[in-house]
Residue, then its C-alpha position, 0 to 999 in steps of 0.5 A: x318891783x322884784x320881790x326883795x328881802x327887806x330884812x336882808x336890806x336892813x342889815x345894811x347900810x349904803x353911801x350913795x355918791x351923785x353930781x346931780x342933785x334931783x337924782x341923789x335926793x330921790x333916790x336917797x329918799x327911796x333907798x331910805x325904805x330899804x336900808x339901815x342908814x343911806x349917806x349921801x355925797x354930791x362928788x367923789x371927794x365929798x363921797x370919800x370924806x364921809x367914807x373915811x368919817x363913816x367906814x366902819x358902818x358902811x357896806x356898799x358904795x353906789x356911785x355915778x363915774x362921772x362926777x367934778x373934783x374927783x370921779x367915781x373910779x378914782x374914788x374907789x381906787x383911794x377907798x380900795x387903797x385901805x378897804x379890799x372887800x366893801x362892795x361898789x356899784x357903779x352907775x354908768x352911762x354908753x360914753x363911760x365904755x373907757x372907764x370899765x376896763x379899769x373898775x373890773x381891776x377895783x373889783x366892782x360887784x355890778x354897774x346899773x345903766x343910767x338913767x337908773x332902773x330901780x327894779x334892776x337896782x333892788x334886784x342887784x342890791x337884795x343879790x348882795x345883801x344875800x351874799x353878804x348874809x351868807x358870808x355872816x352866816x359862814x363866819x358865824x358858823x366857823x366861829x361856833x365849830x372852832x368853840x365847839x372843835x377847841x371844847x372837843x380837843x380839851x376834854x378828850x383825846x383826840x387822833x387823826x389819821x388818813x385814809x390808811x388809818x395812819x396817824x396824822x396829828x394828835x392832841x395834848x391831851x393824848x400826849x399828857x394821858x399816854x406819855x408819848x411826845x406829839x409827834x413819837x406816834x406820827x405815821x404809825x397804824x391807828x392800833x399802836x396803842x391796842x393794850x394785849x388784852x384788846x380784841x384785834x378785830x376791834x381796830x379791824x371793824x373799825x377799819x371796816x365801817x368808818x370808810x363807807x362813813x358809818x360811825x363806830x363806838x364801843x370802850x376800849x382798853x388803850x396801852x400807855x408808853x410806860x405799859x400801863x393802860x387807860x380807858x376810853x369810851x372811844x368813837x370814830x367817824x370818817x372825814x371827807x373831802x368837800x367831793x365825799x370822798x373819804x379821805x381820814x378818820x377822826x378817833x375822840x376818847x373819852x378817858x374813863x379809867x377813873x370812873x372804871x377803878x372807882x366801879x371795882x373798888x366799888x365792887x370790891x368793897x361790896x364785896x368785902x363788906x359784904x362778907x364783914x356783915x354776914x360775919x357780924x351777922x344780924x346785930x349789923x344789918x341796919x348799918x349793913x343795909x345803910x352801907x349798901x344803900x350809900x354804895x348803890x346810890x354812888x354806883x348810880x351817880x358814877x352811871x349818871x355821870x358816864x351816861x351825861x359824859x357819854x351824851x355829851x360827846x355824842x352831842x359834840x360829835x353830832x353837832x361838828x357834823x351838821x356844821x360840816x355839811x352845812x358849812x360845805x353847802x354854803x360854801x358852794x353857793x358862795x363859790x357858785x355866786x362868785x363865779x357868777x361875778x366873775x363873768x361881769x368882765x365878759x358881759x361888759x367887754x361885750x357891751x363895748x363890743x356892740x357899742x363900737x361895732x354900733x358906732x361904724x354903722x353909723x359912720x358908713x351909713x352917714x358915708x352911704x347917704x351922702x354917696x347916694x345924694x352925691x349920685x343924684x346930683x350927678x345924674x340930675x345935671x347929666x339928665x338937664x344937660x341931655x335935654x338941653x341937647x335934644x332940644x337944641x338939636x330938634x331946633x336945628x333939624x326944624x330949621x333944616x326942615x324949613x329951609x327945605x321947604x323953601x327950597x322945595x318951593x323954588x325947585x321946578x322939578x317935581x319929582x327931584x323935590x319929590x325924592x329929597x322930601x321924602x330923604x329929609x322926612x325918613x332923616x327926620x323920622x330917625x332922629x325923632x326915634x333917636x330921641x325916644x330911645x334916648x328918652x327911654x333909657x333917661x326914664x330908666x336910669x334917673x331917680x323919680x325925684x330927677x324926672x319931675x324936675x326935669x319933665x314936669x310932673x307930668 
């Protein structure tokens, strides 16, 4: 049996639908090993009650076509009436060719040729559990990307743009920290916002690195709709296609313009503090020293919590990434696989082509042998009757030769009977000749088998 991934089978569970007691008994007892739960049904009608009793712990459907009260096709069409996507497998015979073209409509994942072979069955089964598993694991991840993508968009300004750096989409966050309305910014250059005193050749490095898919950082001064500013610790990377093509950007501000007025006030009262203690002079150090020491420790919290911030957004940014590319790689196996599927209908209207074109040789070899026994009758009548012909001439040329004889007894002239002997035994010689020939071109037309029965087997 083909390798198979038993901790893949175990994910799921299966319903097998069989007329035939013995078959649906062994193979229930086999599929057992493998599989989470294995139901059973002896037709289509009962299959379709534990369908609709059991749907929601069912994930594949392997079926005979042929079964009383209601078959394997028409089943699957009440199933599919509800259920789109659970995967069927159909177990079918030569003469089920008629029902094909109808279950390639209800989306059949594969059909197993009966008797069933188990090795092809495993194989089949391990290919759609995998199938199913990589569907899991896309769902898993896009849910997992969408929590992280929905963290991302309400705890930081978030701008899109495409590959001009033009703005495509904004958040609510940027609209609530900026003043601008969502869409006031639409279609403008991504340095809309640049604040006088920020370096141009920011947003032109920016331009310059993001393309060819390197990631730009750096804490930029930003200019709001009422002129007055914020600052971000921003970081830029690139979008593309699921060819690699660049095809936009992705700017994350983290807004640190609080931190950043807490640091000069910070500094400002160092500062003033300071000059108020060198005044007071040495009375006033120790509370001096003890304010310094509290202002130092909260300067340190402040850089903590801009380093952890700063790790955080890293972290998010790194992780949308990785499920990016994972998410593009498995959603090309999961397009290769069903490409794969899709060329089943070629296969089988192959398979009903073979069959047919097996069905007319056949019929002309059944038409052929009967032509060749027709034949053979016809020639072994002809043969008996050419040698019902000869034997009767031979007979009359004997009798002739008789006569003559007696004739020759009764004739006085020597010579005359002489000269009609030696006519009538030339005439005989012909015709013993005609008859050879004739012989010879019977032994060359008539089948063996004729011969035996008409010259002995000799």
């Amino acid at each position: 049996m083909p390798a198979v991934d038993k901790n893949l089978l175990k994910r799921l569970s299966v319903l097998y639908v069989e007329d035939d007691e013995s078959v649906r008994n062994e193979l229930v007892s086999l599929l057992s090993n493998f599989f989470q739960n294995v139901f059973s049904a002896k037709d289509g009608q009962e299959g379709l009650e534990v369908y609709k009793k059991r749907k929601n712990d069912i994930d594949v459907i392997i079926a005979d076509i042929n079964m009383p009260n209601l078959t394997g096709i028409e089943m699957v069409k009440k199933i599919r009436e509800t259920d789109k996507d659970i995967s069927i497998l159909f177990a079918t015979a030569y003469s089920d060719n008629e029902f094909l073209s109808e279950a390639i409509k209800l989306k059949v994942f594969e059909y197993i040729t009966k008797p069933i072979d188990i090795r092809k069955l495993m194989s089949v089964l391990n290919e759609l559990a995998l199938t199913k598993y990589q569907d899991f694991l896309i769902t898993q991840q896009t849910k997992e990307l969408k929590k992280y993508k929905d963290i991302m968009y309400n705890n930081n300004i978030v701008i899109r743009t495409d590959s001009d750096f033009k703005i495509k989409q904004v958040n609510e966050l940027f609209s609530d920290i900026t003043g601008f309305d969502k869409d006031e910014l639409i279609g403008k250059d991504i340095d809309v916002t640049r604040h006088p005193e920020t370096d141009k050749r920011i947003y032109e490095n920016i331009k310059k690195v993001v393309p060819v898919d390197k990631k730009f950082e750096d804490r930029i001064k930003n200019l709001k709709k009422d002129g007055t500013y914020y600052i971000s610790n921003t970081t830029v990377v690139a979008v593309l296609s699921d060819t690699g093509e660049f095809i936009g950007s992705l700017m994350i501000q983290k807004d640190e313009t609080q931190e950043a007025i807490k640091r000069r006030e910070v500094q400002s009262h160092l500062i003033k503090d300071k000059g108020e203690i060198f005044i007071k002079g040495k009375e006033a150090s120790a509370e001096l020293q003890h304010e310094i020491n509290r202002l130092l420790y909260e300067i340190e919290n402040l850089k903590k919590e801009v380093k952890t911030a700063k790790a955080d957004k890293d972290k998010f940014v790194y992780t949308v990434e990785k499920y990016r590319v994972e998410n593009k790689k498995i959603s090309q196996e999961y397009k290769k696989l069903k490409k794969e599927t899709d060329s089943i209908e070629e296969k089988h209207n192959l398979v009903k082509k073979v069959n047919k074109e097996n069905a007319d040789l056949k019929i002309e070899n059944k038409m052929l042998t009967k032509k060749i026994e027709n034949i053979e009758s016809e020639h072994e009548k002809e043969c008996k009757q050419i040698k019902v012909n000869f034997e009767v001439e031979i007979d009359d040329l004997e009798q002739e030769l008789s006569e003559l004889k007696e004739k020759l007894e009764n004739v006085e002239n020597a010579e005359s009977i002489s000269q009609k002997l030696s006519y009538w035994k030339e005439k005989a010689k012909a015709e013993a000749k005609k008859v050879d020939r004739l012989e010879k071109e019977l032994l060359n037309i008539a089948p063996k088998d004729v011969l035996v029965r008409i010259f002995g087997s000799s």
